[in-house]
N, C-alpha and C positions, 0 to 999 in steps of 0.2 A: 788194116789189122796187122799188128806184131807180130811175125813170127819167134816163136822161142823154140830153143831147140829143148828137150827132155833134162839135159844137166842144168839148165837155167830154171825150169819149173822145180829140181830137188833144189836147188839154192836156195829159189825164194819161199819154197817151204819152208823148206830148213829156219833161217830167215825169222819166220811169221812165228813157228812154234818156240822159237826162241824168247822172240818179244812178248809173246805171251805169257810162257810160263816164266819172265822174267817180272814183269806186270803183275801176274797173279801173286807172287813171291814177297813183291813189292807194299802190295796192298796186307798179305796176311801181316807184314811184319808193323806195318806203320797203323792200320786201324785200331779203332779206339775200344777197350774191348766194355763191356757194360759190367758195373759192379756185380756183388751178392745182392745187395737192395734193390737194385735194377731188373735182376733177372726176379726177384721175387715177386716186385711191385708187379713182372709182365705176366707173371705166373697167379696172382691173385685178379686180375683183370679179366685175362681169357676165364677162369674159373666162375667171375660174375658174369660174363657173356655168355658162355658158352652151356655152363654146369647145371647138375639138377638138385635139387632140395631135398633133405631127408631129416627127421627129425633125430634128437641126439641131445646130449649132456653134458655138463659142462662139469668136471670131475674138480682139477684146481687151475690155482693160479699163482707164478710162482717167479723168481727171476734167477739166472745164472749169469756165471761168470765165464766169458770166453778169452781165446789163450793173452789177448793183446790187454785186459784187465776191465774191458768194456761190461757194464751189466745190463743184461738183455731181462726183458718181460716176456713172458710165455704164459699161454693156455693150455689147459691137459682138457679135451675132451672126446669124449666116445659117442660111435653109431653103428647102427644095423643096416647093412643090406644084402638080402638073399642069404641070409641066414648066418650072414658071417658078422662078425664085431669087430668094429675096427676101432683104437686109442689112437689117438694124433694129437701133437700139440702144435703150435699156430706164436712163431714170433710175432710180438705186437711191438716193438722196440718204436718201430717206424712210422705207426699209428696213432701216438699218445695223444697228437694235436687232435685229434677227431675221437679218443678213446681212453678215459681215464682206467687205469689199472686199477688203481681202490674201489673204484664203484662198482666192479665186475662183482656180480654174484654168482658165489660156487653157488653148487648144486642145484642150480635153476634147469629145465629145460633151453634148449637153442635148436637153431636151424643150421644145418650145415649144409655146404654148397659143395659139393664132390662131381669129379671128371668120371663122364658112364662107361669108359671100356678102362680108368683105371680107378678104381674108388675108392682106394690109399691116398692120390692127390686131392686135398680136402683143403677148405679153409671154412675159419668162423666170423672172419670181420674182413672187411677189404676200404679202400676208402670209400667208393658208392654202396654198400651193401655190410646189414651188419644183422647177424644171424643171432646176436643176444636178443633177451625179452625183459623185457623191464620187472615184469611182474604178471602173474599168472589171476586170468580174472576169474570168479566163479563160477559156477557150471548153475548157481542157481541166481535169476535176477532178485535185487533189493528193491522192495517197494518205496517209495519215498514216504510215505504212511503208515508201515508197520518198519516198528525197528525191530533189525535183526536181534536171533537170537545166535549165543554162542553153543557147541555142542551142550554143556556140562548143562546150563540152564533147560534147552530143549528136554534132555534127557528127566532131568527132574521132573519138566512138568508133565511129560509123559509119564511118568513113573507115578503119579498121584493121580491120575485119570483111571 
């Protein structure tokens, strides 16, 4: 075994905490940092893993201009939970390959995927997960044998009964 006397162990302290926080120093300055798309795409991901469903509206749909002259896609949609209402809108910029902007229908119902201890952080589309609805079915099944009738006609021929 080595003996070391007391001033040789503060040395090689000394020493170690050095290369460390020179290392540490090292790495904040040279790693790579992840974009805004990056930190989004990780942000829409944990919220499909993670998040709970709550239903909600899809208010508009709209684009802006940010400071660099880029035009971004955006959703305006609202939801309830515990009694409070929340508006949030949802960059789609980076979605368009899997989500046309034109085909979005305002004022349909949707499903929104919101974080349960904060649920401000919300989204409506992600790349595995997309909380629009095509189209709202009816609450009454269509026989294949009797054709439906519209309100106006029903009402008529109630009214002659």
């Amino acid at each position: 075994m080595i003996q070391m006397s007391l001033r040789e162990w503060q040395l090689a302290s000394l020493a170690t905490g050095v290369a460390a926080a020179a290392g540490a120093a090292l790495w904040l300055l040279t790693r790579t940092r992840p974009s805004a798309d990056e930190i989004e795409q990780e942000r829409r991901q944990t919220l499909v893993n993670y998040g709970r469903i709550v239903d909600g509206m899809l208010l508009d749909g709209f684009q802006i201009e940010n400071e660099s002259g880029e035009v971004r896609n955006m959703l305006l949609y609202q939801y309830e939970i515990s009694g409070v209402s929340y508006q949030c809108s949802q960059d789609i910029t980076t979605l368009t390959a899997i989500l046309d902007p034109g085909e979005v229908k305002i004022g349909m119902p949707c499903s929104i995927r919101y974080q349960p201890g904060s649920p401000e952080n919300s989204i409506l589309v992600a790349e595995r997960w997309s909380g629009l609805r095509d189209a709202i079915s009816s609450p009454w099944p269509v026989h294949p044998h009797q054709p439906r009738q519209d309100a106006a006609s029903h009402l008529s021929a109630v009214s002659k009964q």
